[in-house]
N, C-alpha and C positions, 0 to 999 in steps of 0.2 A: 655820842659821836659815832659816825658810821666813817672807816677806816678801811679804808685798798691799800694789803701789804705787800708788797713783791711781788703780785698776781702775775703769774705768766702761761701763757695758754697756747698750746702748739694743734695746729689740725691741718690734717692730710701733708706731715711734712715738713709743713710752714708754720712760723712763728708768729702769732697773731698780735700776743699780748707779750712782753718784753721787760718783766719787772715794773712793773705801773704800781704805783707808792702814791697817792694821795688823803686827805685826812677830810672828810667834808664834818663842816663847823654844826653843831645842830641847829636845827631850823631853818639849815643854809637851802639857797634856792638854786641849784645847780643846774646850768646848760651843757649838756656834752654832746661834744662837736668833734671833729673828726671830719675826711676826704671819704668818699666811699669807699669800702673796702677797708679803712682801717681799724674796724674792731669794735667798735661803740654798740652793736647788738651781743658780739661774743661779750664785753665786760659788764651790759645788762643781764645776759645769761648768768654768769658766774653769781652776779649780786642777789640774784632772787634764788640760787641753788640750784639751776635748769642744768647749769656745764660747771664740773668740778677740774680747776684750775688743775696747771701740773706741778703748780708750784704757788705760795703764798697763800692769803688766807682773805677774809671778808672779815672785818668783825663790823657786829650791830648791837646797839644797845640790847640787853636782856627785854623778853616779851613786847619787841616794838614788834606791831602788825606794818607787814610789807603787802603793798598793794601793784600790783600790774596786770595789765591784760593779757588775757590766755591768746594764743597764736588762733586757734577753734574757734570761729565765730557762734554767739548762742544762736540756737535754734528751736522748735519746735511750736506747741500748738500756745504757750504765753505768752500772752501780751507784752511788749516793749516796759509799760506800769510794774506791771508783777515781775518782770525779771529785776530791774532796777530795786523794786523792793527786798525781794530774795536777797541782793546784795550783801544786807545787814542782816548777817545769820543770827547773832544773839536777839535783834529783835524778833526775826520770824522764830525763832526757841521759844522765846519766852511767850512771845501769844500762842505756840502752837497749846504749849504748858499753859495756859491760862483757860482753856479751853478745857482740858480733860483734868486738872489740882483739884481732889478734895479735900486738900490739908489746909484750914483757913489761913495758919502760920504759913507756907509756904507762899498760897495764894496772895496774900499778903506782900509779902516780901516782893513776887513778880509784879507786883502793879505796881509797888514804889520802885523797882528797876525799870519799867516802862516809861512810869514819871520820868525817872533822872537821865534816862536816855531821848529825851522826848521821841517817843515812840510814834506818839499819836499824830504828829504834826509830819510823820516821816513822808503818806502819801503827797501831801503839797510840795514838799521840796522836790521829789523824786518830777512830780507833772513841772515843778519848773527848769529842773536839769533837764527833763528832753524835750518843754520848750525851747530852750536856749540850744539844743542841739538840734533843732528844726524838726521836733514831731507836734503837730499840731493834735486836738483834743482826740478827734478819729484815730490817728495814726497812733497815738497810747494806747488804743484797746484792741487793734489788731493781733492776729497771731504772728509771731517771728517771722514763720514758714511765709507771709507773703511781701517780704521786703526783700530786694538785694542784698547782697553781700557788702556792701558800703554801707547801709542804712544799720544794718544787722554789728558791723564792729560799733556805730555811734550808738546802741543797744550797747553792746559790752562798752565801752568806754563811760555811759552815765550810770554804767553800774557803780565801774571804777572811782567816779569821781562822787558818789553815794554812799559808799561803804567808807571814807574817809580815816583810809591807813596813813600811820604813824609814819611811813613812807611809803611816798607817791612817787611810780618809777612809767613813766612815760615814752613810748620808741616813737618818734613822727605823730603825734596827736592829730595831728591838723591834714594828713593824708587823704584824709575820706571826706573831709569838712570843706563846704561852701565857705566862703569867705564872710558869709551874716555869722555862720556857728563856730567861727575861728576865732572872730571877733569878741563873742561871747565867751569863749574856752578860755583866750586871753583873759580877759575880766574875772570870774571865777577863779584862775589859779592865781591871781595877785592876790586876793584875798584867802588862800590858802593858808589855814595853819600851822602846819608841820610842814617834814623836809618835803623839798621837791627837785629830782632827777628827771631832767625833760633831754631826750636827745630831739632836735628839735633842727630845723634849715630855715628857719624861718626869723631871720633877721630882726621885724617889729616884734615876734615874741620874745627874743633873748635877752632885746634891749629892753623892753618895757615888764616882764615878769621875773628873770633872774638874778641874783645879787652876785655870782662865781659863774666864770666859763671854765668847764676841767677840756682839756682840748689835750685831745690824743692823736697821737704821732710817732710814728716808726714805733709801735710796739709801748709807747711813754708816755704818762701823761702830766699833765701841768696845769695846775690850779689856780686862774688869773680873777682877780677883785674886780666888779664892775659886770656891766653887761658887756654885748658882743661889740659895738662902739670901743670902748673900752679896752673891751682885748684887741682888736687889730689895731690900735693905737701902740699899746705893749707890744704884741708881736711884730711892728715894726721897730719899734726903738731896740727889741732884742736880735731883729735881726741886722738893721745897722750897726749894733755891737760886737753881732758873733763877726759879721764882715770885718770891720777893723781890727776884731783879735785876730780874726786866721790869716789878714794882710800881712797882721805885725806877724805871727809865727811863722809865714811861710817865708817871709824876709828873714828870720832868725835860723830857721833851720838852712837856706839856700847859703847862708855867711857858715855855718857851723860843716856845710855838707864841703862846701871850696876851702876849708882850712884844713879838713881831714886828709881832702884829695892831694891838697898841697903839701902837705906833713909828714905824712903816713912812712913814707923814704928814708928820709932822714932820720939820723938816730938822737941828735939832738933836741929833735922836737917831736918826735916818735909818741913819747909817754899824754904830754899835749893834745896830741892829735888820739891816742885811745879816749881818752877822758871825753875828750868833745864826740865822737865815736857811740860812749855810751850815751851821753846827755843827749843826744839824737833818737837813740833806740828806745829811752825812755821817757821821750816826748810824745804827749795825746794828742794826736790830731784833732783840732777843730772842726766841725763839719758845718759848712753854711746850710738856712735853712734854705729847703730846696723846694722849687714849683714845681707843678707837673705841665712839661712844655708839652705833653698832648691835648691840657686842657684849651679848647678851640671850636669855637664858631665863626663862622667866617659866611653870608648868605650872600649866593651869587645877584649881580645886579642883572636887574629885568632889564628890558627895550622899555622905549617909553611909548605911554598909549595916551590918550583925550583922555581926558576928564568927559563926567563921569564912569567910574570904571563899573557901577552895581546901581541901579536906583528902584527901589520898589517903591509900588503905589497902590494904598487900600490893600496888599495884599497877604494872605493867609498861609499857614502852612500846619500841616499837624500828620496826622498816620493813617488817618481816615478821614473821606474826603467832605462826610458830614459830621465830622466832629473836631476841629481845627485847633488845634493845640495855644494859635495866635492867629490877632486878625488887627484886619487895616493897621496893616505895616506901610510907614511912610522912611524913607530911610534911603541916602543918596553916598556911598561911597566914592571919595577921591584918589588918584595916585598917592597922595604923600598923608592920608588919613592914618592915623591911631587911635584905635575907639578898643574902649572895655568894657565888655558885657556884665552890668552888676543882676545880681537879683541869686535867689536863695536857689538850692538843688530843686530842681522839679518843675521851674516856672517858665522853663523853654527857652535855657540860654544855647543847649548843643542843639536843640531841636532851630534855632534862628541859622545857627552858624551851621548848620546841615542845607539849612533853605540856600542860605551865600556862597556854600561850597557846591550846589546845582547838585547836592543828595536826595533832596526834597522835592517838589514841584511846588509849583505855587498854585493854591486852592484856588485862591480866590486872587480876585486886581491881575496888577501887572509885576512881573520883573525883567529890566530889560539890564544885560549885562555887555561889556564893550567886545568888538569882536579882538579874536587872537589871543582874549586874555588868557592865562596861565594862573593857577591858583596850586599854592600849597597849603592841605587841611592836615592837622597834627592831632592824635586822638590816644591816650592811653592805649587803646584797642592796638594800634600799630604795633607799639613797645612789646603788647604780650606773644602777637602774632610772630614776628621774628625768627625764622627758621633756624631752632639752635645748633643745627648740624654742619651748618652752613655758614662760611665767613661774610664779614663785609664785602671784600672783595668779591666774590660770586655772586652777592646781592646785589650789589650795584654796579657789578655788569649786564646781569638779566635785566634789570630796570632801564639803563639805558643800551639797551640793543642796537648796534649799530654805529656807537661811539667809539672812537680807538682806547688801547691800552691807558696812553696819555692823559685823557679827558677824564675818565673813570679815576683812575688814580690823585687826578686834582681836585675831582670834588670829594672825593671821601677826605682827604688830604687839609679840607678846608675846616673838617670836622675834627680832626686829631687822628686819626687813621692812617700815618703814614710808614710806610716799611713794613717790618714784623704787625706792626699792630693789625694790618688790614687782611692780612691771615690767620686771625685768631680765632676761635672757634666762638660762634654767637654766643652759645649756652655757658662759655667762658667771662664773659663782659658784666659788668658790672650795671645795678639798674639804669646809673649814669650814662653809662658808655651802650649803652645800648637804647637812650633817647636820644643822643647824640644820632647814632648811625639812623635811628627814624626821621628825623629831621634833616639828616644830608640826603637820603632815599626823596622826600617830598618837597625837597628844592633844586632835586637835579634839573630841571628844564628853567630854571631862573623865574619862578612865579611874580606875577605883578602883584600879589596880595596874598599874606599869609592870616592862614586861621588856625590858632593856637589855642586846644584845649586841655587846661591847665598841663602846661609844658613842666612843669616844675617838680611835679613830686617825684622823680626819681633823683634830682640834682641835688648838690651837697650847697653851702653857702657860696666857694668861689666859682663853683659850677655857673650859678646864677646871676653872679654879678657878672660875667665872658656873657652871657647870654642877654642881659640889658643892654654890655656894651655894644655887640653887635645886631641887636634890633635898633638901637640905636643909629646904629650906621648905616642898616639896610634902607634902599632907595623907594621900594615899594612899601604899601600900604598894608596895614595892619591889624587884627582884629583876635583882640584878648580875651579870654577867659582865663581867672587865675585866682587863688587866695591870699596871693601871693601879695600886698599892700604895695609893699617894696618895690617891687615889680609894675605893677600897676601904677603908682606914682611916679615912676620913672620914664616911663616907656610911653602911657595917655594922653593924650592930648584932651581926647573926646571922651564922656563916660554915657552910656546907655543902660538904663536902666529894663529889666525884662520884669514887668512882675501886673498881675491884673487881667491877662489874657493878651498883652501888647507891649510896646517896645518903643520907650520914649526918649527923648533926651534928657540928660539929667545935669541943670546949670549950676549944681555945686562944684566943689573942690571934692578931690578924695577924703578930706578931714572931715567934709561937710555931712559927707554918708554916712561914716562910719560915727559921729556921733547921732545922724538919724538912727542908725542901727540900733545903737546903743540909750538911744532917748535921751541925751544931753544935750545941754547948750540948744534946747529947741526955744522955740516962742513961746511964753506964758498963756496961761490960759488954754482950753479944752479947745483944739480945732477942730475937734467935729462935737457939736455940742449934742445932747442929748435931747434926739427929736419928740414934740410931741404926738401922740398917735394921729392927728392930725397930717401932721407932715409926713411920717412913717406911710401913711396911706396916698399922699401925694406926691410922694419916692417912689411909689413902691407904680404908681401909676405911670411915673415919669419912665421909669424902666421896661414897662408893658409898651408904653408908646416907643420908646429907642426898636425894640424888640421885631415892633408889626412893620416901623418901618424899612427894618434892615432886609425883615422879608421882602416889604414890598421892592425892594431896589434889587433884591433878587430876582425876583419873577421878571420882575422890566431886563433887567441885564440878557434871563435869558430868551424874552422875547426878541429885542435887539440881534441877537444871536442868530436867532431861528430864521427871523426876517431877511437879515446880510448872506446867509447861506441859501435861501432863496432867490436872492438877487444874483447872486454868485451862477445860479444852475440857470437861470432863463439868459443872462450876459455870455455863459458857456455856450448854448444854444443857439444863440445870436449870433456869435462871431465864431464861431465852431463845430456847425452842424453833427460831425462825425462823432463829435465825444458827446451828444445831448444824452439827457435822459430818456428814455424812453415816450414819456407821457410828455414831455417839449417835443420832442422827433418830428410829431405827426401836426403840428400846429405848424400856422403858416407866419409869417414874418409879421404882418399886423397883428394876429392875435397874441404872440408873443411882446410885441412894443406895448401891447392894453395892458395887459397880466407884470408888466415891467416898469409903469408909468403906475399902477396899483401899487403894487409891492413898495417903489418907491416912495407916495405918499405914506404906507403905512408905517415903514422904516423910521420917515421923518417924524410921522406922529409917538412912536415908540421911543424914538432916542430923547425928544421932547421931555417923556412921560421921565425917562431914566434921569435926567437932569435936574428934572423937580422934582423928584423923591429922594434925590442928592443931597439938593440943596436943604433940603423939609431935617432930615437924616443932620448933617451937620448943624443945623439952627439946635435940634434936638442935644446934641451932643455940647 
């Protein structure tokens, strides 16, 4: 049994940890949960030995291995494979010793410990742990040094989840994870064998992998049976209890305090009235449990604009203008739409939501977006940029230039920033409280359409649910990214899936995905069956032809082009002598109407061309 005795932990002043006493049952699957800011990293510090308590103690079972991720992201010139393997130091020991043993007795001995550890089998488990954490076979054998710093913790974390300690201590798992390898994370830690300590905001994981929520508060914690469902069921039934005791006590003491007052004078009822005196001084107050009334989202209502407020057609967007991240994007935004972008890290769901926030250009087709509109785009990138010198207040004055005292103070206001708070120094706020004020900063002009990506990971659980309710209520339209399921289900109407090179509609349910995800509950049978070379060759031809003709609707596209800007210069000419080009100037009004009545057939013959290798193009498709 791993046991939190009196643990109390004071830094910079402040009391973090408060005597926190809890007993976890072994094998028990623990969620700890907590507001931000209240302690859930400091009493994961203390349990792995990082911060020594200033009071109370940890006890763990004798030689249980404790497993957590280092703060350090791994790096260097090893593979994502070979880190993960390193993981299991007794097995890299013992091959490293099977290697240089000349004692056969010894030699011996290491091979039947490789046996009984299956050693051999370790490389497959290790490529299906960061399958499941989204490294495809390439991305195994790369060196560290060329992945991100997000990609690089899902390296350390299937280290973590490889080496498989006798406790598994988990801070926000699901932080760096696409919503395909949360999915997965999920699934793997249900089947978990030992303890598991997940601090964790993610609502579908608490319910569906932990058996105890320990949920800490003011410095305390309290260990409730069930998942997170479960507990806020409890924590209301405790907090309508503690309400009617502190009613009843605060009715007893207001009778005990007017009998003292009454008393006190008199010598006949003098000794009475001490007595009731003490019985006062030695009454515990009750304390309700208490919200945090700054927690607040409130998103200003837009003006109203026509329908359609975004529609793209056929068209592309990527970083480079011949090599397009996405193509033939068909995709038609309304005022009161709620769409969420599915599809795994990498497949161009920020690179879409960059194109719709008009960060992007569009390569290729068209996007035609409504005039006036107002768009709020939300990016982690904001959260870290934040001037921490600098309050809210300062911040979103500068942002809105030009607005009175008034106005400024109501939208921050709308956020939880009112009074002291909107004074507070940035580098002061909490990861919460400082996605908040990003969020109030990118709807001060009342956007007709917000784009949100993944707004969540710095938010605690009630954070998140203030944040459904008022997307909820917001008038304008919507466009998610999130791992967030809960969220997602909530808030969706429309789900689009990004994966393939494009961006399609996706007619399931949220349920529907995520057992795609997961490969359950599909259809029997092999849906792509296993082609004869045959057919492999008339794929592989059918692909050649998509290919030639996408060029050819290129080349027409920019003949079209070429042609209309010709037209463009001899019509300038026409009706505009002064601004001609040079080479029109000197030509006389007939020869320009010949050169004009040309142009114009060839236009017609070329847009022709563009419509039949359109049309040729889609039959193909």
């Amino acid at each position: 049994m791993l046991a939190m005795n009196n643990i109390t932990v004071r830094l910079g002043g402040r009391t973090i940890l408060d005597g926190a006493t809890a007993a976890i049952p072994p094998g028990g699957r623990i969620g700890l949960i907590g507001r931000n800011g209240a302690g859930k990293s400091t009493l994961m510090k203390v349990m792995i030995g990082e911060l020594e308590p200033d009071d109370g103690e940890i006890e763990m079972p004798r030689l249980a291995k404790l497993g957590y991720i280092a703060q350090e992201a791994p790096h260097g010139a090893m593979t994502p494979l070979d880190t993960v393997l390193a993981a299991d130091v007794e097995r890299t020991s013992l091959l490293e010793e099977a290697e240089t043993c000349t004692d056969p007795d010894r030699l011996g001995d290491v091979h039947e410990r490789l046996l009984a550890i299956d050693a051999y089998s370790a490389p497959s488990r290790a490529a299906i742990i960061l399958t499941g954490l989204g490294f495809d076979d390439e991305m195994q054998n790369r060196p560290l040094d060329s992945f991100s710093g997000g990609w690089k913790m899902r390296v350390a974390l299937g280290a973590l989840l490889f080496s498989q300690p006798d406790v598994l201590l988990l801070d926000e798992p699901s932080n760096h994870l696409d919503l395909e390898a949360t999915l997965w994370l999920e699934n793997f830690l249900k089947a978990y064998p030992a303890t598991l300590i997940v601090i964790s905001h993610e609502r579908d994981l608490l319910n569906n992998v932990v058996d105890h929520i320990l949920h800490l508060q003011g410095g305390k914690v309290t260990l409730y049976p069930g998942g997170y469902d479960s507990f806020e069921r409890q924590r209301a039934e405790r907090a309508a209890q503690l309400a009617a005791a502190k009613a009843s006590q605060d009715a007893q003491r207001a009778k005990l305090q007017d009998y003292v007052a009454r008393n006190s004078a008199r010598a006949s009822t003098a000794k009475q009235a001490q007595s009731r005196a003490k019985m006062l001084a030695k009454m515990q107050p009750i304390t309700a449990l208490m919200e945090d009334p700054s927690l607040s989202f409130d998103f200003p209502s837009p003006s109203e604009l026509k329908p359609p407020l975004i529609t793209l057609d056929l068209a592309a967007v990527g970083y480079a203008e011949d090599n397009p991240i996405l193509r033939r994007l068909n995709l038609r935004i309304d005022p009161d739409d709620r769409i969420a972008l599915l599809g795994r890290n990498g497949n161009g769901k920020t690179t879409l939501a960059r194109l719709l926030a008009a960060q992007l250009p569009a390569l290729e087709g068209a996007m035609e977006t409504a005039g006036k509109m107002q768009i709020g785009y939300f990016t982690q990138y904001q959260v870290e940029e934040l001037e921490a010198d600098s309050t809210p207040l300062e911040q979103m004055t500068r942002a809105m230039k030009g607005k009175t005292p008034a106005a400024v103070r109501a939208q921050l206001g709308r956020f939880g920033f009112s009074g002291n708070r909107a004074m507070s120094s940035v580098g002061t706020l909490s990861g919460g409280e400082r996605a908040r004020l990003a969020l109030a900063l990118i709807t001060r002009d009342a956007p007709h359409l917000l784009i949100l990506d993944e707004p969540t990971n710095h938010l605690d659980v009630d954070a998140r649910e203030a944040l459904v309710q008022a997307l909820n209520e917001y008038d304008g339209a919507v466009i998610l990214i999130s791992h967030d399921r809960h969220m997602v289900e909530l808030t969706a109407d429309r789900l689009v899936l990004v994966d393939a090179g494009t961006a399609t509609e996706y007619n399931g349910s949220m349920r529907d995905y995520m057992d795609f995800v997961l490969g359950i509950n599909q259809p029997k049978g092999d849906p792509k069956p296993k082609m004869s070379k045959k057919d492999k060759k008339a794929d592989a031809f059918h692909r050649d032809q998509i290919r030639k003709m996408e060029n050819k609707v290129k080349t027409a596209e920019k003949a079209v082009a070429e042609l209309q800007a010709q037209c463009s210069d001899i019509d300038r000419a026409m009706f505009d002598p002064s601004s001609a080009k040079p080479e029109h100037a000197k030509l006389t009004m007939s020869e320009l109407a010949r050169q004009r009545t040309r142009l114009g057939e060839l236009l017609a013959e070329a847009e022709a061309a563009w419509l039949e290798c359109n049309e040729k193009l889609e039959a193909l498709n």
